[in-house]
C-alpha positions as protocol buffer text, in pm:
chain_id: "A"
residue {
  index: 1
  type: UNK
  ca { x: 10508 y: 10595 z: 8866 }
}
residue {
  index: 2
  type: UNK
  ca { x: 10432 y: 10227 z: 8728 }
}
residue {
  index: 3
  type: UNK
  ca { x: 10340 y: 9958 z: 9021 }
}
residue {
  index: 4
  type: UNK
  ca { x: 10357 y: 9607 z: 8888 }
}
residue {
  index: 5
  type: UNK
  ca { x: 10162 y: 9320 z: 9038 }
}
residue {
  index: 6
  type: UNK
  ca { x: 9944 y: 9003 z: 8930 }
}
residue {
  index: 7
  type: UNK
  ca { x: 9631 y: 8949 z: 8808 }
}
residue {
  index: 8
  type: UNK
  ca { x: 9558 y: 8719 z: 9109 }
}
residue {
  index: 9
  type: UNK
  ca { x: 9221 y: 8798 z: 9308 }
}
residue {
  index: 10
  type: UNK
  ca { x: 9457 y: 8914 z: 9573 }
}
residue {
  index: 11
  type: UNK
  ca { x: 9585 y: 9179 z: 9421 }
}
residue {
  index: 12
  type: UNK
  ca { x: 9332 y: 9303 z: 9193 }
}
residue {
  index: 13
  type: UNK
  ca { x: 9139 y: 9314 z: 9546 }
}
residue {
  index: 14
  type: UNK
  ca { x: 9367 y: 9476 z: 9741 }
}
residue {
  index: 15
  type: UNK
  ca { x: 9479 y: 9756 z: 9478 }
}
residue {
  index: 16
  type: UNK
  ca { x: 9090 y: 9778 z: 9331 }
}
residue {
  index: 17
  type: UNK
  ca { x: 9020 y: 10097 z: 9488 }
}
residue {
  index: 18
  type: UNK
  ca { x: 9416 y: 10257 z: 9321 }
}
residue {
  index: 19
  type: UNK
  ca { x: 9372 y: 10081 z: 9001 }
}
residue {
  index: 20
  type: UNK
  ca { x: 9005 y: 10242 z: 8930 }
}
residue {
  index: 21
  type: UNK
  ca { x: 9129 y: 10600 z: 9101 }
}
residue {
  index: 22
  type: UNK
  ca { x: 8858 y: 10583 z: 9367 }
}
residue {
  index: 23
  type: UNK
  ca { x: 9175 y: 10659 z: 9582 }
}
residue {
  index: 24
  type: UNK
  ca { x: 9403 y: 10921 z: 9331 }
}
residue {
  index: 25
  type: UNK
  ca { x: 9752 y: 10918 z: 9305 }
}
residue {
  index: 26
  type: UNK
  ca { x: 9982 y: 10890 z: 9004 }
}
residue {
  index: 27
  type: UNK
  ca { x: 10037 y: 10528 z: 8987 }
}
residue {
  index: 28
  type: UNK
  ca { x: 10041 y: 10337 z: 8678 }
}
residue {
  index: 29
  type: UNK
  ca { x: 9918 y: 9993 z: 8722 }
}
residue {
  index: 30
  type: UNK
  ca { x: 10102 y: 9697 z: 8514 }
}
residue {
  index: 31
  type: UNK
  ca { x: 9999 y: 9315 z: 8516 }
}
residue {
  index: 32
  type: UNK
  ca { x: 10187 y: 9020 z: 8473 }
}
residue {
  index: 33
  type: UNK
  ca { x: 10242 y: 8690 z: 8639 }
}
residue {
  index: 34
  type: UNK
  ca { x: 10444 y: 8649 z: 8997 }
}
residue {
  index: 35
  type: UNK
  ca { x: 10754 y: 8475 z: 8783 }
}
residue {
  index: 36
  type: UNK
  ca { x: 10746 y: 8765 z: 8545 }
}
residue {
  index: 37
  type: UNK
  ca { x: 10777 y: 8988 z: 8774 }
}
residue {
  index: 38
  type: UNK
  ca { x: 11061 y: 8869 z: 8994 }
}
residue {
  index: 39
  type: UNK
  ca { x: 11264 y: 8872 z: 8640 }
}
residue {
  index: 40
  type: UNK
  ca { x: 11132 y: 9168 z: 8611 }
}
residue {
  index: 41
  type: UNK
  ca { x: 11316 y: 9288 z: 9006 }
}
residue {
  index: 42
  type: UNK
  ca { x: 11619 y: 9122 z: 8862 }
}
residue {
  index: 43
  type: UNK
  ca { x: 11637 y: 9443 z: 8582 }
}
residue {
  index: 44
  type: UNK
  ca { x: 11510 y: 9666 z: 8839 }
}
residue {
  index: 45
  type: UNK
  ca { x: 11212 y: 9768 z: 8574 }
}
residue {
  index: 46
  type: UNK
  ca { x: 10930 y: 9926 z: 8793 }
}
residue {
  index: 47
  type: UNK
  ca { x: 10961 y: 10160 z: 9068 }
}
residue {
  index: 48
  type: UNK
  ca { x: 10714 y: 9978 z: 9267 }
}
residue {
  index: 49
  type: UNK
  ca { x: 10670 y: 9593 z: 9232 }
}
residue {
  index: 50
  type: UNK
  ca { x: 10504 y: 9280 z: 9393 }
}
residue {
  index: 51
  type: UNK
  ca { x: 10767 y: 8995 z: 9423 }
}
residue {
  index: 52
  type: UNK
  ca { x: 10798 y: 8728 z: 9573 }
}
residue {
  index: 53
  type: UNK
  ca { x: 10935 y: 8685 z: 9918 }
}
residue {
  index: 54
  type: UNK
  ca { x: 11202 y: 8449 z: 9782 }
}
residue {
  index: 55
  type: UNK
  ca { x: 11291 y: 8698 z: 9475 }
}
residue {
  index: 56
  type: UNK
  ca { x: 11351 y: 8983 z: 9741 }
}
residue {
  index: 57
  type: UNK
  ca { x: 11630 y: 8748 z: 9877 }
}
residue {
  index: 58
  type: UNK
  ca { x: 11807 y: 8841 z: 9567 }
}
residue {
  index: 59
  type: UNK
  ca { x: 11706 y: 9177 z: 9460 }
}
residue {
  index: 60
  type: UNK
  ca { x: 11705 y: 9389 z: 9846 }
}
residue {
  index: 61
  type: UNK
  ca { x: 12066 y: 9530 z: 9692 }
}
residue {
  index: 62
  type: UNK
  ca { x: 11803 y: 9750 z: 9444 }
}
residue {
  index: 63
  type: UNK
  ca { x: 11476 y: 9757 z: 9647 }
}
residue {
  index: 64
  type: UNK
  ca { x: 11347 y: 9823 z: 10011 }
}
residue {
  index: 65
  type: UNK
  ca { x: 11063 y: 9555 z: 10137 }
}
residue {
  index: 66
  type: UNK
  ca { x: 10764 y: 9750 z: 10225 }
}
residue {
  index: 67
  type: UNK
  ca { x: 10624 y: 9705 z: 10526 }
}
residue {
  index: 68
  type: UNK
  ca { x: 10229 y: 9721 z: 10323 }
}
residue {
  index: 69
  type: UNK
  ca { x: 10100 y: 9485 z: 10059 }
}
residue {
  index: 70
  type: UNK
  ca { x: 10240 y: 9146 z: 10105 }
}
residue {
  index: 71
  type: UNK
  ca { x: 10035 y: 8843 z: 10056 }
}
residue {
  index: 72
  type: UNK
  ca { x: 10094 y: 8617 z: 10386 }
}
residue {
  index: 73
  type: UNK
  ca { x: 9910 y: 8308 z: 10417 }
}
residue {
  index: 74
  type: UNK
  ca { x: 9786 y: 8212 z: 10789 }
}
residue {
  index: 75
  type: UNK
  ca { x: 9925 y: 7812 z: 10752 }
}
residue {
  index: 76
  type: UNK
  ca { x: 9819 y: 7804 z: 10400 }
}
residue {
  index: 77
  type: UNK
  ca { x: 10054 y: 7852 z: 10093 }
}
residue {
  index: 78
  type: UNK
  ca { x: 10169 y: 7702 z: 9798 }
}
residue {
  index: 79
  type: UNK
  ca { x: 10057 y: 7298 z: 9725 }
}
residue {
  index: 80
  type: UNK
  ca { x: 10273 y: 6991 z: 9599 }
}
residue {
  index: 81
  type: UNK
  ca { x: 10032 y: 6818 z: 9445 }
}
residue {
  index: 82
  type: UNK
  ca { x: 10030 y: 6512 z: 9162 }
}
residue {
  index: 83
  type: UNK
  ca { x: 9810 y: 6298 z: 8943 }
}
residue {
  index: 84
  type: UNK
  ca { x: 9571 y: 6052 z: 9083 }
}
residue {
  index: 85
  type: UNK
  ca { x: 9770 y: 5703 z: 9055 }
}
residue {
  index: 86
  type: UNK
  ca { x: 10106 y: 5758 z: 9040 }
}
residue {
  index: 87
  type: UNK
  ca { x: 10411 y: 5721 z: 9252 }
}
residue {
  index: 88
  type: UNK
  ca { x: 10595 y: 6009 z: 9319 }
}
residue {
  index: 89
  type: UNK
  ca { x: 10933 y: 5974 z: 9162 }
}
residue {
  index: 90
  type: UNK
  ca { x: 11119 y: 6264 z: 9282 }
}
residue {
  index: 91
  type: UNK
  ca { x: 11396 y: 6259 z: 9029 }
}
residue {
  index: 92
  type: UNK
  ca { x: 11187 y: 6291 z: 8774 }
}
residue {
  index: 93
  type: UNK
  ca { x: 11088 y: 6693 z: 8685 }
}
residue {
  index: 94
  type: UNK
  ca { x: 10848 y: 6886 z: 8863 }
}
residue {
  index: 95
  type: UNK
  ca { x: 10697 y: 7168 z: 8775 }
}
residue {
  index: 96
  type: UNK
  ca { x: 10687 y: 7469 z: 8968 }
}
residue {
  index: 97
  type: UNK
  ca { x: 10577 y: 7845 z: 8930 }
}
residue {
  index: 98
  type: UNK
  ca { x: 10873 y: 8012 z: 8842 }
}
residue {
  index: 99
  type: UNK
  ca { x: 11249 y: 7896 z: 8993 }
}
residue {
  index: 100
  type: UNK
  ca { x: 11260 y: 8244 z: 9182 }
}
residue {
  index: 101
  type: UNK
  ca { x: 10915 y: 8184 z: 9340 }
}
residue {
  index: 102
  type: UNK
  ca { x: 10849 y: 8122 z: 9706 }
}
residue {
  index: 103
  type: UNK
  ca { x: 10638 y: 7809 z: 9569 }
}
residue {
  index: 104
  type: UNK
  ca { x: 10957 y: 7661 z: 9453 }
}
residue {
  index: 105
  type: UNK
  ca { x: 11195 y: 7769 z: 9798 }
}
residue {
  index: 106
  type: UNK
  ca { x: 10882 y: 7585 z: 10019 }
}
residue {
  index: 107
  type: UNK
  ca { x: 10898 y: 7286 z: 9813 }
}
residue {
  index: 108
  type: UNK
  ca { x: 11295 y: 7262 z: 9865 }
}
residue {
  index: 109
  type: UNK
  ca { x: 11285 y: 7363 z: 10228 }
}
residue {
  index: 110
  type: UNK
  ca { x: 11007 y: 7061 z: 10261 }
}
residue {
  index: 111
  type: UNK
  ca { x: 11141 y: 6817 z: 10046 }
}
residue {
  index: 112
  type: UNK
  ca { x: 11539 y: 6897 z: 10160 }
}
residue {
  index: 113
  type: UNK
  ca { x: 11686 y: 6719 z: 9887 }
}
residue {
  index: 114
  type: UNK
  ca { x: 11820 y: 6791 z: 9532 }
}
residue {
  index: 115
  type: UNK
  ca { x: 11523 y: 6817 z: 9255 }
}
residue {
  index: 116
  type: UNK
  ca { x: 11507 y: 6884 z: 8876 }
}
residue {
  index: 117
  type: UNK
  ca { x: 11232 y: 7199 z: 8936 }
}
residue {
  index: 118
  type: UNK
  ca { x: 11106 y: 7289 z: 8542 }
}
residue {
  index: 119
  type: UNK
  ca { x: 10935 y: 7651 z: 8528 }
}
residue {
  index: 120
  type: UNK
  ca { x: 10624 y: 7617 z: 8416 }
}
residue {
  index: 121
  type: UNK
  ca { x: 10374 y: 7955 z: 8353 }
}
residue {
  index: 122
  type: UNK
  ca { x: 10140 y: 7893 z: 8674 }
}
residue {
  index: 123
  type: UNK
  ca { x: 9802 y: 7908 z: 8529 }
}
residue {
  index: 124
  type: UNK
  ca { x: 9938 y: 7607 z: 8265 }
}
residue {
  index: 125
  type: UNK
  ca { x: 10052 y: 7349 z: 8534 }
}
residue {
  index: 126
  type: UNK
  ca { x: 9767 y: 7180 z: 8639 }
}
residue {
  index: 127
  type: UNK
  ca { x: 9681 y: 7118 z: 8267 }
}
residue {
  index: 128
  type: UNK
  ca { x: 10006 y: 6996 z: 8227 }
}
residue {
  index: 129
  type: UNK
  ca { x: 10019 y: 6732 z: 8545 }
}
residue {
  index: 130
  type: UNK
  ca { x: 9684 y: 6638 z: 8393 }
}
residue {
  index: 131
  type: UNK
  ca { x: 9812 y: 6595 z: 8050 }
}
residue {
  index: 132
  type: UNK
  ca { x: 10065 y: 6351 z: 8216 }
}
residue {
  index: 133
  type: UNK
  ca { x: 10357 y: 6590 z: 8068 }
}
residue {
  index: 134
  type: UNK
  ca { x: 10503 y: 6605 z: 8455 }
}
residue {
  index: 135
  type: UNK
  ca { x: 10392 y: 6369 z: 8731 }
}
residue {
  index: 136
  type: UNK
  ca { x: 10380 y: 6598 z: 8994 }
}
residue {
  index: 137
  type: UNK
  ca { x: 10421 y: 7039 z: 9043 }
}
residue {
  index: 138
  type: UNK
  ca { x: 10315 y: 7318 z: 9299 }
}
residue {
  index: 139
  type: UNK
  ca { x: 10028 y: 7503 z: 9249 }
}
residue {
  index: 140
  type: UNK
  ca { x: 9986 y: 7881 z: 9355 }
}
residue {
  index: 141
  type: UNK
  ca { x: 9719 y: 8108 z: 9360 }
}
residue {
  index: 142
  type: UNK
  ca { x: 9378 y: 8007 z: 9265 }
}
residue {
  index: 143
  type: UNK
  ca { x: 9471 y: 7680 z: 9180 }
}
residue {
  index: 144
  type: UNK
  ca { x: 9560 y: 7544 z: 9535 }
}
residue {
  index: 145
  type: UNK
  ca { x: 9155 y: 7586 z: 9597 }
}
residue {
  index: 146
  type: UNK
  ca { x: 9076 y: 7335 z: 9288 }
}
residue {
  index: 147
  type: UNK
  ca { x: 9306 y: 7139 z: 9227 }
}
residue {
  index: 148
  type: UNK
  ca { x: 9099 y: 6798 z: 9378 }
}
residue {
  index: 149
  type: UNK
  ca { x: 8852 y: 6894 z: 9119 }
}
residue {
  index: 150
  type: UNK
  ca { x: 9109 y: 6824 z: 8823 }
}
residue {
  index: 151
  type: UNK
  ca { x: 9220 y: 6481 z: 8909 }
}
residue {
  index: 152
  type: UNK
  ca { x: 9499 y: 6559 z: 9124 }
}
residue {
  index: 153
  type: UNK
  ca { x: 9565 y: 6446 z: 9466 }
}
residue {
  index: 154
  type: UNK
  ca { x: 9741 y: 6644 z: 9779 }
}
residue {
  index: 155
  type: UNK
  ca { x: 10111 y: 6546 z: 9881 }
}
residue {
  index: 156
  type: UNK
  ca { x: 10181 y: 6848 z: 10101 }
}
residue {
  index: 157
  type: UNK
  ca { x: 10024 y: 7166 z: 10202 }
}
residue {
  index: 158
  type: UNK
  ca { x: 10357 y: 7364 z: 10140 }
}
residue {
  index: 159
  type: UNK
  ca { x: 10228 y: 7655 z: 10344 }
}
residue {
  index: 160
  type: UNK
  ca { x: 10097 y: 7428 z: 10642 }
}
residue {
  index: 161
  type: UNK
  ca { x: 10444 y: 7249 z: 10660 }
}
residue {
  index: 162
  type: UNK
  ca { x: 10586 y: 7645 z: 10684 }
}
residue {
  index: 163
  type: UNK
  ca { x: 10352 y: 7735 z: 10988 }
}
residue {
  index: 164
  type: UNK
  ca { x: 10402 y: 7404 z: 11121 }
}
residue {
  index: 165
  type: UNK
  ca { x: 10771 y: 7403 z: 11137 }
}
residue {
  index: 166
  type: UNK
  ca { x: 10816 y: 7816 z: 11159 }
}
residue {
  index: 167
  type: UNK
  ca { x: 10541 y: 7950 z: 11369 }
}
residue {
  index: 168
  type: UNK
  ca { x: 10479 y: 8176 z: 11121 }
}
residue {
  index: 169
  type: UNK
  ca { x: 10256 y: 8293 z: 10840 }
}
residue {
  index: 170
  type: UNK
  ca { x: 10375 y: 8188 z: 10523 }
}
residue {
  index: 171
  type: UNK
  ca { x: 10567 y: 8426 z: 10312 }
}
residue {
  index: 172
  type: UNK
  ca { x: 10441 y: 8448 z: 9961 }
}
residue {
  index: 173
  type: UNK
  ca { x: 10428 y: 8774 z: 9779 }
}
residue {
  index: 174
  type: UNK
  ca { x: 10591 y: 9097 z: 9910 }
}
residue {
  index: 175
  type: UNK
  ca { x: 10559 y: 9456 z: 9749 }
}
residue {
  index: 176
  type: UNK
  ca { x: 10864 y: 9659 z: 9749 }
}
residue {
  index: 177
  type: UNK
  ca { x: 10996 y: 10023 z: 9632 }
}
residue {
  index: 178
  type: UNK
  ca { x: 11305 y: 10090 z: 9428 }
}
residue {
  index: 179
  type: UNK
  ca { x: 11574 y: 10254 z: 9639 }
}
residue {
  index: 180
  type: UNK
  ca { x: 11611 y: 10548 z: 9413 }
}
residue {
  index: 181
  type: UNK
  ca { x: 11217 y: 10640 z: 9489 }
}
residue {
  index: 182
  type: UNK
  ca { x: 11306 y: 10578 z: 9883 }
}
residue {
  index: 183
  type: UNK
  ca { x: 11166 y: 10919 z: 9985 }
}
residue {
  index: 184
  type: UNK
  ca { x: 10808 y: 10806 z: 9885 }
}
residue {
  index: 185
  type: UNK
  ca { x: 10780 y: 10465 z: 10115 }
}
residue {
  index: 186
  type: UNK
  ca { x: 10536 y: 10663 z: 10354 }
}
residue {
  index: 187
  type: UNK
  ca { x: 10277 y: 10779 z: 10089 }
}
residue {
  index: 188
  type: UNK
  ca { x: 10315 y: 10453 z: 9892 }
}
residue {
  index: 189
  type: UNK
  ca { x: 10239 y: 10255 z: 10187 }
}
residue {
  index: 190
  type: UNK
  ca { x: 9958 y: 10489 z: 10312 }
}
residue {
  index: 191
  type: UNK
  ca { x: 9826 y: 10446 z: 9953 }
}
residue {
  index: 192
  type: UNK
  ca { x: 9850 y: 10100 z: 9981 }
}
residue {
  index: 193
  type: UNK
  ca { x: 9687 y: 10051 z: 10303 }
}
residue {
  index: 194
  type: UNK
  ca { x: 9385 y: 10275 z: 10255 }
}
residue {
  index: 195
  type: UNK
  ca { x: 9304 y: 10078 z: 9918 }
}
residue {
  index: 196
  type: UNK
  ca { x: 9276 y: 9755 z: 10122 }
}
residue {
  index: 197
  type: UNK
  ca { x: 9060 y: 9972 z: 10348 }
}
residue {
  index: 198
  type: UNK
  ca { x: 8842 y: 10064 z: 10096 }
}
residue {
  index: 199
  type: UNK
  ca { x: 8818 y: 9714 z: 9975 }
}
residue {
  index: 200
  type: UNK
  ca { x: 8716 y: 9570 z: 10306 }
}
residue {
  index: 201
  type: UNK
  ca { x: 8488 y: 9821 z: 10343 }
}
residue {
  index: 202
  type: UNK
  ca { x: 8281 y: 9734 z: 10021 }
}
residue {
  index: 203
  type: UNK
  ca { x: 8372 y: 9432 z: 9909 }
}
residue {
  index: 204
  type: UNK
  ca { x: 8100 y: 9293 z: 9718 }
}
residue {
  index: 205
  type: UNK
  ca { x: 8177 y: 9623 z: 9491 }
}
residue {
  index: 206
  type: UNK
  ca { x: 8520 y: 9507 z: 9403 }
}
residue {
  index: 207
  type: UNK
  ca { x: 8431 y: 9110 z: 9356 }
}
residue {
  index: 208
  type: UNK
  ca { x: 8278 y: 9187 z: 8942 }
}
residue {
  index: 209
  type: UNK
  ca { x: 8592 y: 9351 z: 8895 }
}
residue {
  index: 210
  type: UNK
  ca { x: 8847 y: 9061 z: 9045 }
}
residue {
  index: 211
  type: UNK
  ca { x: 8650 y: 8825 z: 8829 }
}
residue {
  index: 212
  type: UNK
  ca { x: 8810 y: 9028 z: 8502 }
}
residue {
  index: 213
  type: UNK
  ca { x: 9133 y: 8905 z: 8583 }
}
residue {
  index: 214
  type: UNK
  ca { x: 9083 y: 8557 z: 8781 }
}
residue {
  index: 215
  type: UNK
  ca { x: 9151 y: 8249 z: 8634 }
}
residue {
  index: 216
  type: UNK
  ca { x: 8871 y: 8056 z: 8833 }
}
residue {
  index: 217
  type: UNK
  ca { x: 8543 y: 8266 z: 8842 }
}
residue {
  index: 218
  type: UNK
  ca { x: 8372 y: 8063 z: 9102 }
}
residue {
  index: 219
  type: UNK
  ca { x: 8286 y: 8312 z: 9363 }
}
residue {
  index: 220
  type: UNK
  ca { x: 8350 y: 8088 z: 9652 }
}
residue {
  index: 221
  type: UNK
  ca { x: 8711 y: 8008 z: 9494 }
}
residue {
  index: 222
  type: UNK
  ca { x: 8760 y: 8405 z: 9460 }
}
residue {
  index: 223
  type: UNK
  ca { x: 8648 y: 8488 z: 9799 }
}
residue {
  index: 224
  type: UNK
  ca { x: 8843 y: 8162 z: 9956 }
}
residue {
  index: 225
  type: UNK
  ca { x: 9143 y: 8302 z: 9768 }
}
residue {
  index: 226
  type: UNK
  ca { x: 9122 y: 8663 z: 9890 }
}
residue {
  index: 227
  type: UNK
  ca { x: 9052 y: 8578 z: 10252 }
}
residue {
  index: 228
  type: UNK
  ca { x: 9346 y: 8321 z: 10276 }
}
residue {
  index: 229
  type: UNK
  ca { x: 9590 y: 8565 z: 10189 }
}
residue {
  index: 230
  type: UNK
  ca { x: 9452 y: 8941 z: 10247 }
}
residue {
  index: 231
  type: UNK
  ca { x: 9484 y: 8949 z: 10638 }
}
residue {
  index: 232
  type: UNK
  ca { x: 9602 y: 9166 z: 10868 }
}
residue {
  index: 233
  type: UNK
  ca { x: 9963 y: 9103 z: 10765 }
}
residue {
  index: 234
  type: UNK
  ca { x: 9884 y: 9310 z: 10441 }
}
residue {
  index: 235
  type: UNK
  ca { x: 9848 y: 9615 z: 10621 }
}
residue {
  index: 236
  type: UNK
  ca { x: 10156 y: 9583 z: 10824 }
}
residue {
  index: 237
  type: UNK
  ca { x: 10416 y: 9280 z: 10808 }
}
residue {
  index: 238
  type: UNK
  ca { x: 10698 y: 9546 z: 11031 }
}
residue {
  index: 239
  type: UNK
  ca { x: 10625 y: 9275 z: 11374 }
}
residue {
  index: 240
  type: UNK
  ca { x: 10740 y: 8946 z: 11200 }
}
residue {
  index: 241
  type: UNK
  ca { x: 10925 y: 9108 z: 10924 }
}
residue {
  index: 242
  type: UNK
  ca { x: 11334 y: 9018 z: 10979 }
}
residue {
  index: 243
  type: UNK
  ca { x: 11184 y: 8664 z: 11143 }
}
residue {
  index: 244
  type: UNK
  ca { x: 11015 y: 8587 z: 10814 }
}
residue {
  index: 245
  type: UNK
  ca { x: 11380 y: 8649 z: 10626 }
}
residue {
  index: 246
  type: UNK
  ca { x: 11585 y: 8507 z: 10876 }
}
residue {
  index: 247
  type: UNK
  ca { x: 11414 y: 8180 z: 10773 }
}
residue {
  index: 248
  type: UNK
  ca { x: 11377 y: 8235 z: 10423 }
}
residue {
  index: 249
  type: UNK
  ca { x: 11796 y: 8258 z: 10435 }
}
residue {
  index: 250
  type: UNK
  ca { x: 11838 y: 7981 z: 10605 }
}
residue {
  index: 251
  type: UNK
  ca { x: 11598 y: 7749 z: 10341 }
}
């Protein structure tokens, strides 16, 4: 049974224990970025799947929303960010992590007005703001935790703007089952939650191996990355769960 999710420390942390079978089961891991993978939900491809939140919007016709394994952010999310020096024109393009992204639904719910979003692959953007080939973007992932490093300069913490308007954690990524493998939701999200366990447990053991996938191989950007958004929410989202949608529908 294939599970798709990212490279992203995140993941690679949470599922370390799965992916190397110190915890056996008969998943098949597969990689590929957050935007890939929402396209991905669209064809209903994998049985089991990371998403994002926003993505689910669409697809929760074809898959259930576990109640294990999503990536909430405690006031800390995706960042609007843009080159040191310029003024913001917003109707020029920005570029954002994917259209179906929850990057790209936080930047409309802050901003509230119509915008000329460009995908961009997420790992290329802040190359690409640099490279003065877009003015301004959102950064996910590792990147929110450099980007002040690279030249750019903060217009809104996406994910702060969330908390602060919501009262609640941020809804980024969200792992979810294909309805016709229903019957397994209790061992996939036992699986899921006793890999997180495990990581917790040990986790200087599982850092070498998160490093093989990150983008940024700091270890203070690795751990700040992992620690934002593995929380007690990944174990159990079932207490804020239809609050986190209602809002998301109403963006």
């Amino acid at each position: 049974m294939k599970f798709a999710i990212t490279p992203c420390p995140n993941d690679t942390f949470s599922y370390h224990a799965l992916i190397t079978k110190k915890i056996a089961s008969d998943i098949e891991f597969v990689f590929d970025d957050i935007e890939g993978l929402n396209l991905s939900a669209e064809r209903g491809e994998y049985p089991i799947t990371k998403m994002s939140f926003a993505a689910y919007l669409k697809n929760s016709n074809n898959y259930d929303l576990l109640d294990a394994g999503a990536a909430l952010g405690i006031g800390t999310g995706p960042v609007f960010v843009a080159r040191e020096g310029v003024d913001l024109d917003l109707s020029k393009p920005i570029a954002v992590p994917g259209l179906h992204t929850t990057g790209a639904l936080l930047l409309k719910f802050y901003l509230r007005q119509k915008l000329d979003l460009r995908p961009v692959y997420f790992r290329d953007i802040i190359s690409k703001i640099s490279s003065s080939e877009f003015d301004a973007g959102v950064l996910i992932h590792e990147g929110r935790f450099v980007f002040s490093q690279m030249g750019l300069k903060l217009i809104q913490d996406l994910g702060d703007y969330w908390t602060s308007t919501t009262s609640l954690p941020v809804p980024l990524g969200c792992i979810c089952l294909r309805k016709d493998f229903i019957e397994k939701k209790p061992i996939v999200e036992s699986l899921i939650r006793n890999s997180i366990d495990a990581a917790f447990a040990q986790p200087e053991n599982v850092y070498a191996f998160v490093k093989k996938y990150a983008q940024y191989l700091d270890d203070n950007v690795l751990k700040k990355h992992i620690y934002a958004f593995v929380n007690e929410y990944s174990k159990d989202i079932s207490s804020i769960k239809e609050q986190l949608l209602t809002h998301l529908k109403s963006c």
